[in-house]
C-alpha positions as a Markdown table, in Angstrom:
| # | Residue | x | y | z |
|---|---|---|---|---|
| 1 | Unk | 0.0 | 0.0 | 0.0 |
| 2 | Unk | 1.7 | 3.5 | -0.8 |
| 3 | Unk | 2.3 | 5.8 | 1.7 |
| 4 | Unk | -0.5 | 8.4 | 2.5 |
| 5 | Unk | -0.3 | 12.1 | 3.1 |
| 6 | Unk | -0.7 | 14.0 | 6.2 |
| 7 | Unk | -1.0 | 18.1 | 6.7 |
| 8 | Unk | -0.5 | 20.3 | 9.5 |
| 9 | Unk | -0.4 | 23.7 | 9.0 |
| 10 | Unk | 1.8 | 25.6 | 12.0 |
| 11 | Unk | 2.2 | 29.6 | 12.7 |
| 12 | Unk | 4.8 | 31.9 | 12.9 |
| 13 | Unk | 7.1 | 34.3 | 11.9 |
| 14 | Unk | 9.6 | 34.7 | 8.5 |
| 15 | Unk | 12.3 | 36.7 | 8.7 |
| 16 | Unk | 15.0 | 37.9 | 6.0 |
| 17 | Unk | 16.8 | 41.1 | 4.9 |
| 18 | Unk | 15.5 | 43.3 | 8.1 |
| 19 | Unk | 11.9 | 42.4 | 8.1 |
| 20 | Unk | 9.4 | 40.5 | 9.9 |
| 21 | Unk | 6.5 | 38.8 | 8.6 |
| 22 | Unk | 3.6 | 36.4 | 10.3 |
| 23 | Unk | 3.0 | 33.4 | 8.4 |
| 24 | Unk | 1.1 | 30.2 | 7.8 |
| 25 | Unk | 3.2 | 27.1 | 6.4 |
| 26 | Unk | 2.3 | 24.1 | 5.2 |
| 27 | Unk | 3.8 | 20.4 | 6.9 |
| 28 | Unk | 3.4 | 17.2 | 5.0 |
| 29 | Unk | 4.1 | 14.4 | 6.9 |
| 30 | Unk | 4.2 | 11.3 | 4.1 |
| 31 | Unk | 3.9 | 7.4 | 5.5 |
| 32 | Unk | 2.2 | 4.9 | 7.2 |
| 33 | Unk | 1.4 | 3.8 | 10.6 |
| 34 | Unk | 5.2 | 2.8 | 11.2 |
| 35 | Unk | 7.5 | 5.3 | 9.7 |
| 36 | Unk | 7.2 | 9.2 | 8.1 |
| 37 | Unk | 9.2 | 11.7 | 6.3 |
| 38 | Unk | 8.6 | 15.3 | 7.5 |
| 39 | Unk | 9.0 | 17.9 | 4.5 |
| 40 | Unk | 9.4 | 21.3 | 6.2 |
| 41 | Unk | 9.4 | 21.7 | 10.0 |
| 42 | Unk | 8.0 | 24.8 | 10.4 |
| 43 | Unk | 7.3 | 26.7 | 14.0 |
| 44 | Unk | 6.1 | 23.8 | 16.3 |
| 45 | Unk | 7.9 | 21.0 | 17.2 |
| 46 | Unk | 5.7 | 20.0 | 19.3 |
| 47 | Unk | 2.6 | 20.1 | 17.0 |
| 48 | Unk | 4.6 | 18.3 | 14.2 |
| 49 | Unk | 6.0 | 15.8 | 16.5 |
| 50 | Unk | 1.7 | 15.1 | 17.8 |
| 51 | Unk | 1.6 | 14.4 | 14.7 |
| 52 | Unk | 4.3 | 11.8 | 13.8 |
| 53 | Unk | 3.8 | 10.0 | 17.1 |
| 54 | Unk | 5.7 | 6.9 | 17.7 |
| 55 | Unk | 6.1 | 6.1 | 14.4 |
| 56 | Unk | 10.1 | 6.7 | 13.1 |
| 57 | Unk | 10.8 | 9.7 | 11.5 |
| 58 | Unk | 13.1 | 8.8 | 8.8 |
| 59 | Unk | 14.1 | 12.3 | 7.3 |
| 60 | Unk | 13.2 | 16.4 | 7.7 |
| 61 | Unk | 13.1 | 17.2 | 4.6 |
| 62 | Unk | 13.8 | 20.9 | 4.0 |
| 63 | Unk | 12.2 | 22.2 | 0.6 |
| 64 | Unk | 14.3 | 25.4 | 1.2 |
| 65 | Unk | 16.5 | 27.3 | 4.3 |
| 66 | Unk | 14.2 | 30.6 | 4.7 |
| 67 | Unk | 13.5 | 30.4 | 8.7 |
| 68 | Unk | 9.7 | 29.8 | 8.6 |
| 69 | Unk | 10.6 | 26.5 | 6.4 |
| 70 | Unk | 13.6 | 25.0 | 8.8 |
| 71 | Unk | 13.1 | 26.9 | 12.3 |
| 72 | Unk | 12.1 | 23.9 | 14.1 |
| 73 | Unk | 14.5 | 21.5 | 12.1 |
| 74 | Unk | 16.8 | 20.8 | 15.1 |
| 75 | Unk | 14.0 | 19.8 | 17.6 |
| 76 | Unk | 12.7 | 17.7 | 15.6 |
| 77 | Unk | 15.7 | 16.2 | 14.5 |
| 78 | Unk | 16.8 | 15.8 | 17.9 |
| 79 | Unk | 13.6 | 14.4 | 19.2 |
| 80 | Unk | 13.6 | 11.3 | 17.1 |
| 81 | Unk | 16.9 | 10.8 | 16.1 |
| 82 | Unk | 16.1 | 11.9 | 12.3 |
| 83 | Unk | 18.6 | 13.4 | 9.6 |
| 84 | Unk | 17.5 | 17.1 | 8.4 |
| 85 | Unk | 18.3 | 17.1 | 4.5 |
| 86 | Unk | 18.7 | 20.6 | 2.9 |
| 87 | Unk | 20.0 | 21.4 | -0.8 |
| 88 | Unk | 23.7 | 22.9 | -0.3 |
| 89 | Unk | 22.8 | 25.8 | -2.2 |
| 90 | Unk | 20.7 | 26.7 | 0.9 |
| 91 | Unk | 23.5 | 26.5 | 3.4 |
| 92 | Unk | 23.9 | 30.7 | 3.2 |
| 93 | Unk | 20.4 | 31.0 | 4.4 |
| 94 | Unk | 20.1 | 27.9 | 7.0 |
| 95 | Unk | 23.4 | 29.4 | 8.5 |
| 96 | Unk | 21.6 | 32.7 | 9.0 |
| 97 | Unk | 19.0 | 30.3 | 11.5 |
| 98 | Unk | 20.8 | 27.9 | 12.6 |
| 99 | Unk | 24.9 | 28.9 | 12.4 |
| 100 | Unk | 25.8 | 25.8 | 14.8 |
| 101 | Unk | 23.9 | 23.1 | 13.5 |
| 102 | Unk | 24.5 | 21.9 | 9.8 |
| 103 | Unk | 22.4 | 19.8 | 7.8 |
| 104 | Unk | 23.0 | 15.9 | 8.2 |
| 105 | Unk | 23.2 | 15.2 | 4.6 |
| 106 | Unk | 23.0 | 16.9 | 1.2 |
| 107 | Unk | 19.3 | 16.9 | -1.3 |
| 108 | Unk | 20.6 | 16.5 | -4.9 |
| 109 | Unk | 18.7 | 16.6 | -8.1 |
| 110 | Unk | 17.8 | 12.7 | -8.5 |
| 111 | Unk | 18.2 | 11.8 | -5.1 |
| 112 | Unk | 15.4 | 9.1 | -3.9 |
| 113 | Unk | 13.9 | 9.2 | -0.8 |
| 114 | Unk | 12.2 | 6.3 | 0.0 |
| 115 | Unk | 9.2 | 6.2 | 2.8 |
| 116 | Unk | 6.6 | 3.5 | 3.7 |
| 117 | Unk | 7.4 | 1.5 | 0.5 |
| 118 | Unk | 6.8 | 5.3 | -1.7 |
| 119 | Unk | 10.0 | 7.3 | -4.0 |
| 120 | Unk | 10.3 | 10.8 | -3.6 |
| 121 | Unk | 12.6 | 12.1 | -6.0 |
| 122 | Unk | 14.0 | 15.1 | -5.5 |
| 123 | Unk | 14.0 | 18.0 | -8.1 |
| 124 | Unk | 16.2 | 21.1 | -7.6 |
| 125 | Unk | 13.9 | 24.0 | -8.3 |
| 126 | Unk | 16.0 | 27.0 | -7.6 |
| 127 | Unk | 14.8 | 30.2 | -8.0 |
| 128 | Unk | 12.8 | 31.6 | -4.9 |
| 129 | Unk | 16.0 | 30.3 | -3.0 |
| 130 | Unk | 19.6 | 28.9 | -4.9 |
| 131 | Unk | 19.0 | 25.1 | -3.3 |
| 132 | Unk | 15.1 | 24.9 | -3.2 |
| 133 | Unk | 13.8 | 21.5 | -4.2 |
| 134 | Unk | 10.7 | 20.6 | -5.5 |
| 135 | Unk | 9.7 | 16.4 | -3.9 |
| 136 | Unk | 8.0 | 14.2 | -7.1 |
| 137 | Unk | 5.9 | 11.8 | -5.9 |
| 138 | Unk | 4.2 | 9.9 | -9.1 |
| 139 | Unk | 2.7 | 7.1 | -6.3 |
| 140 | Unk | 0.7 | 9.6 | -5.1 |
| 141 | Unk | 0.4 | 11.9 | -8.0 |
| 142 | Unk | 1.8 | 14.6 | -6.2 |
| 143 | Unk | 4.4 | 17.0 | -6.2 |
| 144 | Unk | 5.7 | 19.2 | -2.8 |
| 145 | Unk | 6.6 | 22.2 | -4.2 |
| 146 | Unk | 7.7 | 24.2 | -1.3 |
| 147 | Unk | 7.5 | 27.8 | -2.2 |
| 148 | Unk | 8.4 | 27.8 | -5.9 |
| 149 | Unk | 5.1 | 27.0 | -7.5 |
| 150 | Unk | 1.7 | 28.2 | -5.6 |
| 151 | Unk | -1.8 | 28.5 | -6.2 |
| 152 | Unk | -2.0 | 31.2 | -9.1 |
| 153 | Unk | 2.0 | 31.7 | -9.6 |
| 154 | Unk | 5.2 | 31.6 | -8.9 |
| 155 | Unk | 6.9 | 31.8 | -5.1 |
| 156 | Unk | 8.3 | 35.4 | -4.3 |
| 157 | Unk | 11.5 | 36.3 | -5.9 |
| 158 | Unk | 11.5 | 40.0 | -4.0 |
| 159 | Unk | 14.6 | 39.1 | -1.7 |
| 160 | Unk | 17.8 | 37.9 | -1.1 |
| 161 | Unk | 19.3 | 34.7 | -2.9 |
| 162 | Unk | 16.3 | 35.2 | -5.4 |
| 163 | Unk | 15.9 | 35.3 | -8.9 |
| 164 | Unk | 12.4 | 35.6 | -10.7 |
| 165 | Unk | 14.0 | 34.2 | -14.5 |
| 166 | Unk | 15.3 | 31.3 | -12.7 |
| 167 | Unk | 12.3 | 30.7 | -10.7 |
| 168 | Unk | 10.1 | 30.5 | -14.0 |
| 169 | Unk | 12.8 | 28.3 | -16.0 |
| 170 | Unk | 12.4 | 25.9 | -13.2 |
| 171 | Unk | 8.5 | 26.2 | -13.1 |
| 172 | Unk | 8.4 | 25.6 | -17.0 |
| 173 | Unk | 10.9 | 22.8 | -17.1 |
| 174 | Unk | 10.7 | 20.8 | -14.2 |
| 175 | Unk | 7.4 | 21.0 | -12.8 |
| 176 | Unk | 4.7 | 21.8 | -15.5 |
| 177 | Unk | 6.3 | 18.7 | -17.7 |
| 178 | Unk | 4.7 | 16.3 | -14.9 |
| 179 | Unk | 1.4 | 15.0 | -15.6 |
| 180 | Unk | -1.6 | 17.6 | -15.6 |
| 181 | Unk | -3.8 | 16.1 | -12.7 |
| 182 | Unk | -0.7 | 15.8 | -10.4 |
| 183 | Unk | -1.7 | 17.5 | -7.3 |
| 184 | Unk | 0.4 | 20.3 | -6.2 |
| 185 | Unk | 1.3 | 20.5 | -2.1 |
| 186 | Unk | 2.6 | 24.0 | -1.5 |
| 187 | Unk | 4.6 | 25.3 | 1.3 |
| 188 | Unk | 2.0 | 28.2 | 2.2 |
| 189 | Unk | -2.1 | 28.1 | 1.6 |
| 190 | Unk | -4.1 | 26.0 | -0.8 |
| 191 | Unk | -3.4 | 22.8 | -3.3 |
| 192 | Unk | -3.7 | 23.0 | -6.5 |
| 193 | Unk | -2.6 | 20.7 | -10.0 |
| 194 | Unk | -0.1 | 20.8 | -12.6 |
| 195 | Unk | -3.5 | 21.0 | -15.3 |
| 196 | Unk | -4.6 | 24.5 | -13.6 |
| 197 | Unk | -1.3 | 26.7 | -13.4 |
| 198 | Unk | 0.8 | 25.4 | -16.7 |
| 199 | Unk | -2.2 | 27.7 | -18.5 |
| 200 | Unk | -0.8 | 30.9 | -16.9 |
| 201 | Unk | 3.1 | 30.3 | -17.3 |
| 202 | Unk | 3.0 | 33.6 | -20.0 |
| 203 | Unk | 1.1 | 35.6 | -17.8 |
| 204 | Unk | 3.4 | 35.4 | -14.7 |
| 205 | Unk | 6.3 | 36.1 | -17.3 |
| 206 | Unk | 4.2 | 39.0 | -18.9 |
| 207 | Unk | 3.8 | 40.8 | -15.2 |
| 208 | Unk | 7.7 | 39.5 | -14.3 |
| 209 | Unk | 7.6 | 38.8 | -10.8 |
């Protein structure tokens, strides 16, 4: 039986380049009743570790470094014994969190993670940060997107370590070339497919950010 697909949503702040911003993020927790990956710990340890329970925690898996995404990483991590797995690329934002706790190991573009019997492969998706990774999951016709592709666009490019050209290069070329009905699990507010944004790609280019 493939692994199902759990979602918490957790509160708090993100912070880069001086400013200060309340947030709602998105955690998918991806298994079965004996073992789970975590893709973003965000906030709340001790809401996403309610969740888990005492089934192992095989892997946090970080989509990108920005603090709402990774700020309670380390908890986590050192609650259940679990690797936190972060894109390189991402290192010269996690440091700015977390300067004296590294990553346990490196995502790389076609890296598998394997959960519960399900693949996630990972796809480097940079663009709203240098190491952000999209997570392909064609068991359960999903993709975790993180923060580069949302409901109606594009993740912010407005910041530090962003770029808006790269962002829609890897929107165009890695993630609207899955299947149309593959659902799309975002790191802030609502789902949505592959089918309903790929439409719009010339429009988010035509307004450039």
């Amino acid at each position: 039986m493939a692994a199902r697909i759990e979602h918490l949503v957790t509160s708090g702040t993100f912070s880069l380049d001086g400013g200060t911003w309340d947030v709602d993020n998105n955690v998918w927790i991806v298994g079965d009743d004996t073992e789970v990956i975590v893709i973003d710990a965000a906030h709340d340890a001790d809401a996403i570790a309610a969740v888990v329970g005492e089934r192992k925690l095989v892997a946090i898996v970080s989509t990108h470094a920005h603090d709402d995404h990774v700020d309670a990483a380390p908890a986590l991590a050192d609650r259940y014994g679990a690797p936190i797995l972060l894109h390189p690329d991402d290192l010269v934002l996690w440091d700015q969190t977390h300067p004296s706790r590294r990553p346990d190991a490196d995502l790389a573009d076609g890296r598998q993670i394997t959960v519960a019997g399900t693949t996630l492969t990972v796809l480097h998706t940079p663009g709203h940060s240098p190491g952000a990774v999209s997570l392909y999951a064609p068991e359960l016709h999903t993709v975790f997107s993180g923060d580069t592709l949302f409901q109606g666009g594009p993740g912010a490019t407005g910041r530090s370590f962003s770029d808006f050209p790269t962002i829609v290069a890897s929107i165009r070329d890695r993630l609207l070339t899955l299947p149309e009905a593959t659902v799309v699990r975002t790191g802030h507010g609502d789902t949505t497919t592959v089918g309903e944004e790929a439409p719009h790609l010339d429009e988010w280019i035509a307004r450039g950010h």
